[in-house]
C-alpha positions in Angstrom: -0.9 12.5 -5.8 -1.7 16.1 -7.5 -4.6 16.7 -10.2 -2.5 15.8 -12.7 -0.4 12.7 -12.0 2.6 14.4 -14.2 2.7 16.9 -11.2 3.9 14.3 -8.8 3.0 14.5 -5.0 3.3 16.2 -1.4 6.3 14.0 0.2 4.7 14.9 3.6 1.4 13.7 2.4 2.6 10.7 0.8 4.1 9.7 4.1 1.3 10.4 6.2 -1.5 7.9 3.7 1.1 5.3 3.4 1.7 5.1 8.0 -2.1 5.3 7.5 -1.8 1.9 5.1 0.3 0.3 7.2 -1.6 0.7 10.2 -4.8 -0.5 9.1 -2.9 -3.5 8.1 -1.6 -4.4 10.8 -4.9 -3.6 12.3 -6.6 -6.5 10.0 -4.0 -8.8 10.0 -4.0 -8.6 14.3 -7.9 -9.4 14.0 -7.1 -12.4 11.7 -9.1 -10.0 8.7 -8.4 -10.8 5.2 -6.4 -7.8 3.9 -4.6 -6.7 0.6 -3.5 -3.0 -0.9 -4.1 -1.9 -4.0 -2.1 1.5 -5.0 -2.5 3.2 -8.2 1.2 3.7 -8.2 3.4 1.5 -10.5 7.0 0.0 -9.9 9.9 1.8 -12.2 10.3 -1.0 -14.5 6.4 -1.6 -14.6 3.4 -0.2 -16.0 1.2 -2.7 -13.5 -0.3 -1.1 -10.3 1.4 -1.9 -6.8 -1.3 -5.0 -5.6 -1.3 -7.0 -2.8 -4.6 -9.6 -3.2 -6.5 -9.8 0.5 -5.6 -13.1 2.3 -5.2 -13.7 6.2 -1.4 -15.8 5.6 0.8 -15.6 8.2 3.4 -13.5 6.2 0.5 -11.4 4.6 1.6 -8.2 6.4 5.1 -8.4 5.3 3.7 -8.5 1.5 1.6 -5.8 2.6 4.6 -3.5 4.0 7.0 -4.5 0.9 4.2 -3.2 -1.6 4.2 0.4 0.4 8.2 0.7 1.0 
């Protein structure tokens, strides 16, 4: 995001953090790591931050991936 969060963000950069995010996920979830995301983005309808909570569950990559799409 810019300095000011009304400025929005770089679409290139945006891109670049969140292939980093989901590669370090699927890094932790191959070596059986507990992993989670925690964004400081919120979903349209919510004012809640985008959270996955670290666990090592078989579908905890999915969550993972669904929170950055």
């Amino acid at each position: 995001t810019m300095a000011k969060h009304w400025q929005g963000y770089i679409p290139e950069r945006m891109e670049r953090v969140v292939s980093v995010a989901a590669s370090a996920a699927t890094h932790a979830v191959e070596q059986r790591w507990p992993v989670g995301i925690l964004t400081n983005g919120a979903l349209p309808e919510s004012d809640q931050a985008v959270k996955v909570l670290p666990g090592r569950s078989p579908g905890q990559l999915t969550h993972i991936m669904e929170a950055l799409a």
